[in-house]
Biopython code that builds the backbone (N, CA, C, O; Angstrom):
import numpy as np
from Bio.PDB.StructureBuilder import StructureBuilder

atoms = [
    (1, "UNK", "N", (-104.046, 173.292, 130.206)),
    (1, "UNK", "CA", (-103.038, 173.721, 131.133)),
    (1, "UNK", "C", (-101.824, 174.288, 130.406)),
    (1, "UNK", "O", (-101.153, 175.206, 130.878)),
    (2, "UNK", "N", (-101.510, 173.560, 128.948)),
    (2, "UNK", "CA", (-100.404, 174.146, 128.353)),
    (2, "UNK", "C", (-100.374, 175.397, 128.311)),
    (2, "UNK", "O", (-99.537, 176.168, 128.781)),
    (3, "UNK", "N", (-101.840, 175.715, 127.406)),
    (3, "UNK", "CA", (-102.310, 176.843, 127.299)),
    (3, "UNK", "C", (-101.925, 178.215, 127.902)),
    (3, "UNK", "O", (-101.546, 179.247, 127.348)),
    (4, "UNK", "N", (-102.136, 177.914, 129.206)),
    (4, "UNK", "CA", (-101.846, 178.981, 130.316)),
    (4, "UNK", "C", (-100.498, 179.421, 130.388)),
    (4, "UNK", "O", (-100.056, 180.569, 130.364)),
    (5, "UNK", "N", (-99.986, 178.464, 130.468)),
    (5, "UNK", "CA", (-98.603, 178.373, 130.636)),
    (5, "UNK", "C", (-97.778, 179.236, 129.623)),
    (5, "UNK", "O", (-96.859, 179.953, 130.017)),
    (6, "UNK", "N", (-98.126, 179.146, 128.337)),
    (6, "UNK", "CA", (-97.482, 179.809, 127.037)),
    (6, "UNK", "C", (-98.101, 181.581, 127.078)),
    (6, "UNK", "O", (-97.667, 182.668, 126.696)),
    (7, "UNK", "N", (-99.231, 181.122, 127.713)),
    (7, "UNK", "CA", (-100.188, 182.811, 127.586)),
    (7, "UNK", "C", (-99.732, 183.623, 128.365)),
    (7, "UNK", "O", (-99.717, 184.816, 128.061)),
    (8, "UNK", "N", (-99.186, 183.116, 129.720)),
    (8, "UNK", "CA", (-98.212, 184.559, 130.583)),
    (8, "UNK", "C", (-97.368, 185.273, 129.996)),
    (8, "UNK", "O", (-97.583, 186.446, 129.687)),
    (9, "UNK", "N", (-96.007, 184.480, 129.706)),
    (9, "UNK", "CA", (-95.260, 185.126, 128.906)),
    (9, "UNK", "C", (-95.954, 186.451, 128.451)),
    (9, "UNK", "O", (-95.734, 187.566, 128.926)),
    (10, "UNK", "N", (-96.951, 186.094, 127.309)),
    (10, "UNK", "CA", (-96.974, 186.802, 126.666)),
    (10, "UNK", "C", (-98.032, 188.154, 126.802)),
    (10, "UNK", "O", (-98.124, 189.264, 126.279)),
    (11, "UNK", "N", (-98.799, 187.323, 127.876)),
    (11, "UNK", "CA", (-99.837, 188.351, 128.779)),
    (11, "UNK", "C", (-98.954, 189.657, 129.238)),
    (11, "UNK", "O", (-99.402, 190.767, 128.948)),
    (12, "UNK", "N", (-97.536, 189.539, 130.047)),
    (12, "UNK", "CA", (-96.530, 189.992, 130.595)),
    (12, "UNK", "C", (-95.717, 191.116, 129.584)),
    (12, "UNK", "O", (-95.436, 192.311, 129.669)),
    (13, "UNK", "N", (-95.443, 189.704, 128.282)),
    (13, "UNK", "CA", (-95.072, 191.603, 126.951)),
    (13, "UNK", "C", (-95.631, 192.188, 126.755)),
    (13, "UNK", "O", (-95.155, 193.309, 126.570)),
    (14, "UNK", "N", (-97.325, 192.009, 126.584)),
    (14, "UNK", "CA", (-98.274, 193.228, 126.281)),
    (14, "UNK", "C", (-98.532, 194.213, 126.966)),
    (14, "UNK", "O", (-98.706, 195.399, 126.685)),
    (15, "UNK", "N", (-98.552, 193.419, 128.270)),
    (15, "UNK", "CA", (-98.485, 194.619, 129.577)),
    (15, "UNK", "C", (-97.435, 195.457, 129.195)),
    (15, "UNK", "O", (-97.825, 196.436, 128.559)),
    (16, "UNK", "N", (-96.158, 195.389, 129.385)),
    (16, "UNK", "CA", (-94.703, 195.613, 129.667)),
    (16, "UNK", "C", (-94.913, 197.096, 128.051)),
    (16, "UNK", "O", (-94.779, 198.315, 128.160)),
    (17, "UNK", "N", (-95.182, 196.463, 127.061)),
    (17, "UNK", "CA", (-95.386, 197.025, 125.774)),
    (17, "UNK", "C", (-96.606, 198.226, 125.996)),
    (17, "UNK", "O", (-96.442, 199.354, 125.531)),
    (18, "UNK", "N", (-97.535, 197.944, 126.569)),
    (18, "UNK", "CA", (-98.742, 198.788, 126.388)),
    (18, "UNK", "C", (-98.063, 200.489, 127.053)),
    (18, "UNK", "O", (-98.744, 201.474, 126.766)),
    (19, "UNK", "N", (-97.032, 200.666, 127.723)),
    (19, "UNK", "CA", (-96.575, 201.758, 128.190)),
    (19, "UNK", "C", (-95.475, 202.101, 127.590)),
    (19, "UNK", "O", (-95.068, 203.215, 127.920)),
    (20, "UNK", "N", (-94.632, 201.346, 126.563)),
    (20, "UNK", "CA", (-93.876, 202.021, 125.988)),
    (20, "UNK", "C", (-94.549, 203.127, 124.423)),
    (20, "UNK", "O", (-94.081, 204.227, 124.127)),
    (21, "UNK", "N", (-95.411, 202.597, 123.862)),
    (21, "UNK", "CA", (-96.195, 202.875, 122.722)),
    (21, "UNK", "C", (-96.945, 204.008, 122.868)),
    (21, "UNK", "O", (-96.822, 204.758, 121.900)),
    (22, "UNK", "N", (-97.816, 204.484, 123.885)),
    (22, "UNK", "CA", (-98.079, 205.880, 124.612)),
    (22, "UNK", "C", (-97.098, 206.432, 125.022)),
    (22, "UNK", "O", (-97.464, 207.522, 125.460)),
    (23, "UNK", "N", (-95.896, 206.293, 125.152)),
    (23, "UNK", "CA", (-94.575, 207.408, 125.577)),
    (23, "UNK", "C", (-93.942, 207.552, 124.339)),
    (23, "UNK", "O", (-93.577, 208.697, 124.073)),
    (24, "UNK", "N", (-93.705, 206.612, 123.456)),
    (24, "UNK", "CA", (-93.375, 206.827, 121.608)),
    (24, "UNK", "C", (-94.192, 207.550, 121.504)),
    (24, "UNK", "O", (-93.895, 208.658, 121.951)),
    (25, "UNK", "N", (-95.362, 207.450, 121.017)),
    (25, "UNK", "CA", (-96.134, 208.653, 120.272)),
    (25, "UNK", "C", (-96.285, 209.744, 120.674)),
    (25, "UNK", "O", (-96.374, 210.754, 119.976)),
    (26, "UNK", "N", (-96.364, 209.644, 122.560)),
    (26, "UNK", "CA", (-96.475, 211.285, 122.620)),
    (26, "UNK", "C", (-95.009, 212.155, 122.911)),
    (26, "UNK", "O", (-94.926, 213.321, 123.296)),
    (27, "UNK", "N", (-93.844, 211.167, 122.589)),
    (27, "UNK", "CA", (-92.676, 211.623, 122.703)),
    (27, "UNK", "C", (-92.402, 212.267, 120.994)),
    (27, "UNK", "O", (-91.659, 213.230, 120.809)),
    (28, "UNK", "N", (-92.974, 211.710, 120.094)),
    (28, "UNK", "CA", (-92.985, 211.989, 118.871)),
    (28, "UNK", "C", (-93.695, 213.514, 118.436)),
    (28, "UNK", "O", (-93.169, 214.388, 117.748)),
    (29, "UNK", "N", (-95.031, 213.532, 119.055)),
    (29, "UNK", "CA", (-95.599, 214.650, 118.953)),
    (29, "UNK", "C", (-94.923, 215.650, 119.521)),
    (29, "UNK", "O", (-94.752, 216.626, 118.791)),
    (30, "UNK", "N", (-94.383, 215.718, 120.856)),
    (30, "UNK", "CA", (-93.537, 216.840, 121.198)),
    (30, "UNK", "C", (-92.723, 217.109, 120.404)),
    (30, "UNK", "O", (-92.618, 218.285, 120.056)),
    (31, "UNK", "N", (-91.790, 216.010, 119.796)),
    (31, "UNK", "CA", (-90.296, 216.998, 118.783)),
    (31, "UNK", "C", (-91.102, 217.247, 117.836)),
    (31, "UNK", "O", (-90.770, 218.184, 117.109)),
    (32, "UNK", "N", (-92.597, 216.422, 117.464)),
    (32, "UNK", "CA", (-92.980, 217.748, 115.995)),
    (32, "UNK", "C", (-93.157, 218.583, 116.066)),
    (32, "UNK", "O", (-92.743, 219.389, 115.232)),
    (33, "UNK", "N", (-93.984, 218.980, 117.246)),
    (33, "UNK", "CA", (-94.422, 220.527, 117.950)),
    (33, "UNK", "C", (-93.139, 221.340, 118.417)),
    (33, "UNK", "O", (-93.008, 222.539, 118.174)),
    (34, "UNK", "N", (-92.186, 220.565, 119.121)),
    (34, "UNK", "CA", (-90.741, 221.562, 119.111)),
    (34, "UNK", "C", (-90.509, 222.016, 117.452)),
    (34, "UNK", "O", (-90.444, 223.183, 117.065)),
    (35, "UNK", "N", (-90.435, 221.156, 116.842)),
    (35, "UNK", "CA", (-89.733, 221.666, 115.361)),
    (35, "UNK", "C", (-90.393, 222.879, 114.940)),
    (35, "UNK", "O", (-89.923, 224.013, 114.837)),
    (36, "UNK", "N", (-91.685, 222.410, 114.688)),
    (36, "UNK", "CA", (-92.991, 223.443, 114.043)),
    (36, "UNK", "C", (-92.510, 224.646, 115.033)),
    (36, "UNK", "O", (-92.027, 225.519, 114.313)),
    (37, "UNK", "N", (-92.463, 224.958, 116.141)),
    (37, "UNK", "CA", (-92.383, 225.710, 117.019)),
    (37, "UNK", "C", (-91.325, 227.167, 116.733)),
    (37, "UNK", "O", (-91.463, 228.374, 116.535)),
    (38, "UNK", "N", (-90.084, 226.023, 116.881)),
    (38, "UNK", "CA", (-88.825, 226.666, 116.390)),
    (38, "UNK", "C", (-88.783, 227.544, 115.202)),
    (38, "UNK", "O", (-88.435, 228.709, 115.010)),
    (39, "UNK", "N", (-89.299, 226.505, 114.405)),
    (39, "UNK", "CA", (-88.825, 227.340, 112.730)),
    (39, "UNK", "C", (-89.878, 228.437, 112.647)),
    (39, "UNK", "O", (-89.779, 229.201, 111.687)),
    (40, "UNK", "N", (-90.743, 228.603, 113.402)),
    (40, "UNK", "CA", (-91.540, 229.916, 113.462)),
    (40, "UNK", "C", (-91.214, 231.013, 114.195)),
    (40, "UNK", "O", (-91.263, 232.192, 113.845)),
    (41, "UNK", "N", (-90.737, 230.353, 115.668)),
    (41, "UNK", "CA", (-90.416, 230.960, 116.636)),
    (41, "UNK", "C", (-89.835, 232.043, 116.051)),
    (41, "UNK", "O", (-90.680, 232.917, 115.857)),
    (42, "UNK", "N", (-88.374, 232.453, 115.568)),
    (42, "UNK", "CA", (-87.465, 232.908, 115.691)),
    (42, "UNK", "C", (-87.710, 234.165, 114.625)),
    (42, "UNK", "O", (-86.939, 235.123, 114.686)),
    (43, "UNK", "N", (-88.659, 234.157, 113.764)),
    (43, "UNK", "CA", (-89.243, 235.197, 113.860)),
    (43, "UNK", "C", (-90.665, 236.089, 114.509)),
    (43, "UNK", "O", (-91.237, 237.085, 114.064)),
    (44, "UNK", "N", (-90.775, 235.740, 115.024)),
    (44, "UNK", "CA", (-91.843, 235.917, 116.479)),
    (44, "UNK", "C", (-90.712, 236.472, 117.260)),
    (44, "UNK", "O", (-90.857, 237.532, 117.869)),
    (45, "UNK", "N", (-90.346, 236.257, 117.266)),
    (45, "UNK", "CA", (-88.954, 236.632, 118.616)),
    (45, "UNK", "C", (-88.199, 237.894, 118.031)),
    (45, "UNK", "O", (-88.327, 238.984, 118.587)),
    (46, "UNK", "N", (-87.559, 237.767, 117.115)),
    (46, "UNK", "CA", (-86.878, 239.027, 116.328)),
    (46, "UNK", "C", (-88.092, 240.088, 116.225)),
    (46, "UNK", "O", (-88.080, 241.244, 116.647)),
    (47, "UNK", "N", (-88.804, 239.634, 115.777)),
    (47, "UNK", "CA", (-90.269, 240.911, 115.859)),
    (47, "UNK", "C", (-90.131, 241.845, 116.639)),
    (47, "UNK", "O", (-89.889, 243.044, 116.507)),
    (48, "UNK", "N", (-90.443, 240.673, 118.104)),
    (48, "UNK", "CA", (-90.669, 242.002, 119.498)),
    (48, "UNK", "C", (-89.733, 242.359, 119.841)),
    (48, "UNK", "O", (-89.790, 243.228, 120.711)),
    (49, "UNK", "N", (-88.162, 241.842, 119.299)),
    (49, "UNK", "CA", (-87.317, 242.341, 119.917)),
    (49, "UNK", "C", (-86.847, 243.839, 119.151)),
    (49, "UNK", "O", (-86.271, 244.779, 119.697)),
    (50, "UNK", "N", (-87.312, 243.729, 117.630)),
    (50, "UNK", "CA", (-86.753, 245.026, 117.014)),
    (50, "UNK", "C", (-88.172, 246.224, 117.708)),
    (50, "UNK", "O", (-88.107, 247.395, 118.081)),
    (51, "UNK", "N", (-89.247, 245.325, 117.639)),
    (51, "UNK", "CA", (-90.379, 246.498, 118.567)),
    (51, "UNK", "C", (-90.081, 247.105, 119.501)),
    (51, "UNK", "O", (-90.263, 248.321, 119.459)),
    (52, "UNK", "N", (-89.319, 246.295, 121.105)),
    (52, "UNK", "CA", (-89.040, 246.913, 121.845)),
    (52, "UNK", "C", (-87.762, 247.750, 121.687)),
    (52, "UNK", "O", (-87.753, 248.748, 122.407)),
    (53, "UNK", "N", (-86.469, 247.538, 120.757)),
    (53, "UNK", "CA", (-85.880, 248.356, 120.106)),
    (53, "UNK", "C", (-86.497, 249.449, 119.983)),
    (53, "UNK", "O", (-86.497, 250.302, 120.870)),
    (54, "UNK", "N", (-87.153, 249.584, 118.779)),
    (54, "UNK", "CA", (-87.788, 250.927, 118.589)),
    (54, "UNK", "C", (-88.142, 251.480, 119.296)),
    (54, "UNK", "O", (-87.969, 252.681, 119.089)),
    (55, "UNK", "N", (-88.846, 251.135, 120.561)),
    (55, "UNK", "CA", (-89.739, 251.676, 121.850)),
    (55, "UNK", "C", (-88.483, 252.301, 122.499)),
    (55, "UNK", "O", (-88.531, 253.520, 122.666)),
    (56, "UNK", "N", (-87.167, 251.533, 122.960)),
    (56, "UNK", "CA", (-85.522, 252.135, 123.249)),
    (56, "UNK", "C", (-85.302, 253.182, 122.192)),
    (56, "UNK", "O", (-85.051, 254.256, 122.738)),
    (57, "UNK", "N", (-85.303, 253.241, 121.264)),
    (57, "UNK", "CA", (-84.508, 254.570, 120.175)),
    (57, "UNK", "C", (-85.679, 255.733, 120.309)),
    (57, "UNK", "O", (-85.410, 256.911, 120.071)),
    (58, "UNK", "N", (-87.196, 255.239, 120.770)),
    (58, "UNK", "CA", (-87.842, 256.608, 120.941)),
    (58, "UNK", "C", (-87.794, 257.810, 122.147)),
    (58, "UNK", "O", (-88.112, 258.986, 122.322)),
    (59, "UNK", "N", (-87.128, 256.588, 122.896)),
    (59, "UNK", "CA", (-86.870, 258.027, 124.047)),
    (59, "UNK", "C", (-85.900, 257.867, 124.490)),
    (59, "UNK", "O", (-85.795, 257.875, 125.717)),
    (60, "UNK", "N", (-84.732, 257.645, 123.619)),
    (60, "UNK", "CA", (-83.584, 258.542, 123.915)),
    (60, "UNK", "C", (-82.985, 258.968, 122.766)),
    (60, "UNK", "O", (-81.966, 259.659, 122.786)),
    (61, "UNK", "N", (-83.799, 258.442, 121.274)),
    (61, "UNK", "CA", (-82.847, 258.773, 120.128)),
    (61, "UNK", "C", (-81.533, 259.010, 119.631)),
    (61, "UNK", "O", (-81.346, 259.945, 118.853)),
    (62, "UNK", "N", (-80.711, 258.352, 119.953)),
    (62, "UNK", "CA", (-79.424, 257.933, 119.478)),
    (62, "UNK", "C", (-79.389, 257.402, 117.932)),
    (62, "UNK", "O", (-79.946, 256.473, 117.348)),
    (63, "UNK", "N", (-78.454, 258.451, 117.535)),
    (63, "UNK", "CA", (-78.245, 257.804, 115.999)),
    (63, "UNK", "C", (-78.242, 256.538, 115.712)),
    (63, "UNK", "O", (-78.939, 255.781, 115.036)),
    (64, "UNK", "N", (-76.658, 256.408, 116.824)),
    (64, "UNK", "CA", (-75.913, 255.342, 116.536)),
    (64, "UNK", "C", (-76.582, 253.607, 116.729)),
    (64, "UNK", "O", (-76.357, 252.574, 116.099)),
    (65, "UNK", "N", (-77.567, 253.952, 118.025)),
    (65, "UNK", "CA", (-78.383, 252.979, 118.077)),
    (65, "UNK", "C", (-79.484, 252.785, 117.173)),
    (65, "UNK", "O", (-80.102, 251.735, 117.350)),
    (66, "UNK", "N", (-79.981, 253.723, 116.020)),
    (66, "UNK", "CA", (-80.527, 253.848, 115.118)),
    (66, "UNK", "C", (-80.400, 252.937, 113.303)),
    (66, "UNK", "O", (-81.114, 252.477, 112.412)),
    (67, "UNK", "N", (-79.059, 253.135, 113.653)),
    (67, "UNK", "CA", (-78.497, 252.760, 112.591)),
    (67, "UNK", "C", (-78.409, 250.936, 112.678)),
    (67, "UNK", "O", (-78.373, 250.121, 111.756)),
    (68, "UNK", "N", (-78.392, 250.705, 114.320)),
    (68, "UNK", "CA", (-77.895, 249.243, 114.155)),
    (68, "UNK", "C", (-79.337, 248.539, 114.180)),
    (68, "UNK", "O", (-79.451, 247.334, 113.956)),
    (69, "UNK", "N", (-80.495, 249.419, 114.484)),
    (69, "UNK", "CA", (-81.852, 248.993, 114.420)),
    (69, "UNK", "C", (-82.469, 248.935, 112.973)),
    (69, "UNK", "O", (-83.339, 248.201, 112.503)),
    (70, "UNK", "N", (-81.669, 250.036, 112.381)),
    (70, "UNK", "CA", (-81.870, 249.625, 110.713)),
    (70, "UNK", "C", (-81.309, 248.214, 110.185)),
    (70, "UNK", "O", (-81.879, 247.425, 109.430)),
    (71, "UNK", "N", (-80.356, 248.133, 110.634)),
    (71, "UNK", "CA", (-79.937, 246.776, 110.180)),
    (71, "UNK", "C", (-80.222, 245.580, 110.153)),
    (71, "UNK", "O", (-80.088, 244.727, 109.277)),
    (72, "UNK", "N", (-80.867, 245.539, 111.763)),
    (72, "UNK", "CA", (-81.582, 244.566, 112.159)),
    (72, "UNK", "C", (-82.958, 244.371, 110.923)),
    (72, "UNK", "O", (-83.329, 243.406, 110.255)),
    (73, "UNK", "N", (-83.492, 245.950, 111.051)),
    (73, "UNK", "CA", (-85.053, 245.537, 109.915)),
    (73, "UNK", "C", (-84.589, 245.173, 108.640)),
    (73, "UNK", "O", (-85.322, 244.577, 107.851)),
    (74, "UNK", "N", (-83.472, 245.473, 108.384)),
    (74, "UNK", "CA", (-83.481, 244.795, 107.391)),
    (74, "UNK", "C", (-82.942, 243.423, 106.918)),
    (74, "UNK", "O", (-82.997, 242.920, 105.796)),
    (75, "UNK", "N", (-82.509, 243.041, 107.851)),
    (75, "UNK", "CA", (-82.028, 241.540, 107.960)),
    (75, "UNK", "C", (-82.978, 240.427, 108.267)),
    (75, "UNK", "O", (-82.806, 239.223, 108.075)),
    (76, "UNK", "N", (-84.453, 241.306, 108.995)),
    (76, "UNK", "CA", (-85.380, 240.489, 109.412)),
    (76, "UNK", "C", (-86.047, 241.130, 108.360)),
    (76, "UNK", "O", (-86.386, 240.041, 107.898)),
    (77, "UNK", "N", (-86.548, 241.942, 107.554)),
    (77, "UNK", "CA", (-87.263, 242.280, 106.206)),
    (77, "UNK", "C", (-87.054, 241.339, 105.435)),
    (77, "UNK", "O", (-87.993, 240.900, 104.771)),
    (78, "UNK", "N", (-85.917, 240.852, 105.339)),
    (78, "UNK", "CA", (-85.263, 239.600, 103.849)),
    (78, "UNK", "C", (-85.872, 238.482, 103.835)),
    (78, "UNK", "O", (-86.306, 237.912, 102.835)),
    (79, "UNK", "N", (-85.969, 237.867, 105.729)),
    (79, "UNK", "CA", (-86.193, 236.419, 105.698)),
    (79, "UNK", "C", (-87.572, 236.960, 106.653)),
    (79, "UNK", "O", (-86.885, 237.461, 107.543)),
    (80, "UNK", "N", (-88.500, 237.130, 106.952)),
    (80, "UNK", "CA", (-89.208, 237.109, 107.407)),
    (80, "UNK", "C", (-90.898, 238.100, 107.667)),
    (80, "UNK", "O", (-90.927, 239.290, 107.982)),
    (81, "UNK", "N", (-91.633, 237.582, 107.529)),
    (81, "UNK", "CA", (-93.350, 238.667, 107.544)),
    (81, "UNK", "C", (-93.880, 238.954, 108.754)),
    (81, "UNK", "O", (-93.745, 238.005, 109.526)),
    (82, "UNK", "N", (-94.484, 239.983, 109.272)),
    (82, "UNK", "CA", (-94.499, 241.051, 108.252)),
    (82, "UNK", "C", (-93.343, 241.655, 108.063)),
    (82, "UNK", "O", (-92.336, 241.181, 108.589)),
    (83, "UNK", "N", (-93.284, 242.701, 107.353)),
    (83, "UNK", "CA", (-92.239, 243.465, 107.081)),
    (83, "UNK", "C", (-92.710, 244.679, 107.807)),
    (83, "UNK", "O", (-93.876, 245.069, 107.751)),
    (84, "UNK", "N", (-91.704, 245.304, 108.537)),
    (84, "UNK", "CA", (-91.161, 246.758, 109.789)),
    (84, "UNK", "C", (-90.505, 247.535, 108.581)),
    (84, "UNK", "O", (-89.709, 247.227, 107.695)),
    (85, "UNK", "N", (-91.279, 248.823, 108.984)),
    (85, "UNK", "CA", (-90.972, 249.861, 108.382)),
    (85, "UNK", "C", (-89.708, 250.575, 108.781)),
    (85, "UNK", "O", (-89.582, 250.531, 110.005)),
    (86, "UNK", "N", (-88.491, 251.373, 108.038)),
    (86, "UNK", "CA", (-87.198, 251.673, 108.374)),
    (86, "UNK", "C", (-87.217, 252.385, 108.819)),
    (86, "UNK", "O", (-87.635, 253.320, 108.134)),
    (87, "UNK", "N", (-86.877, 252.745, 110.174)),
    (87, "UNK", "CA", (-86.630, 253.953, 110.738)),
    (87, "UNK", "C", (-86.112, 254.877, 109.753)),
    (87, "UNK", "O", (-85.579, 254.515, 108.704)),
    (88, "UNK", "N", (-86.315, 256.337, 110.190)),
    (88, "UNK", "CA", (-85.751, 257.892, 109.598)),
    (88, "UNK", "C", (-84.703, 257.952, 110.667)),
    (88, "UNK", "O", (-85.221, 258.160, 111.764)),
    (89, "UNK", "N", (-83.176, 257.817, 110.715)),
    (89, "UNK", "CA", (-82.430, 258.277, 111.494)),
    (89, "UNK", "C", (-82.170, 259.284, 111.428)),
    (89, "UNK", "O", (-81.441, 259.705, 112.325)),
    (90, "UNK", "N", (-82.646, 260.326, 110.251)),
    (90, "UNK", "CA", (-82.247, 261.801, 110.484)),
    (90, "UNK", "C", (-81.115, 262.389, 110.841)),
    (90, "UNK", "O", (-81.067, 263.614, 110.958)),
]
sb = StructureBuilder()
sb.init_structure("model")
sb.init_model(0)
sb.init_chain("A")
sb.init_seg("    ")
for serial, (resi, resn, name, xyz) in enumerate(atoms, 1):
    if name == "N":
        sb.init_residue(resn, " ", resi, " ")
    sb.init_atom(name, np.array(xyz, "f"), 0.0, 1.0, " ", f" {name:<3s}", serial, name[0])
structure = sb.get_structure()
């Protein structure tokens, strides 16, 4: 009878425990997958954004917007692959 008595308790933390330990780990896996995510992301992102740039400077060709699209490739040339070829602003 003691027995029983001492075993709820603890029947009760395991329960109580068995749902925090599946929300740790898969709370863990998300910020690794955010991290991993991020530090890739942001060149993935600069990519299409100097792409669709370029796709803007081809049909209306503006120098001036030319020049600041050079800048961009080359700021994303330094830190990041592949490497975008420099516009001819002509």
């Amino acid at each position: 009878m003691v027995s029983n008595v001492m075993s709820l308790p603890w029947k009760l933390t395991f329960q109580k425990n068995n749902f925090k330990i599946p929300i740790i780990i898969i709370g863990g896996i998300l910020i690794a997958a955010v991290l991993i995510f991020f530090s890739n992301y942001s060149c993935g992102v600069q990519h299409m954004q100097i792409l669709n740039e370029i796709n803007s400077f081809e049909k209306t060709l503006d120098p001036e917007f030319c020049e600041v699209i050079v800048e961009k490739i080359d700021l994303f040339n330094d830190s990041c692959k592949p490497e975008i070829e420099i516009l001819d602003c002509g």
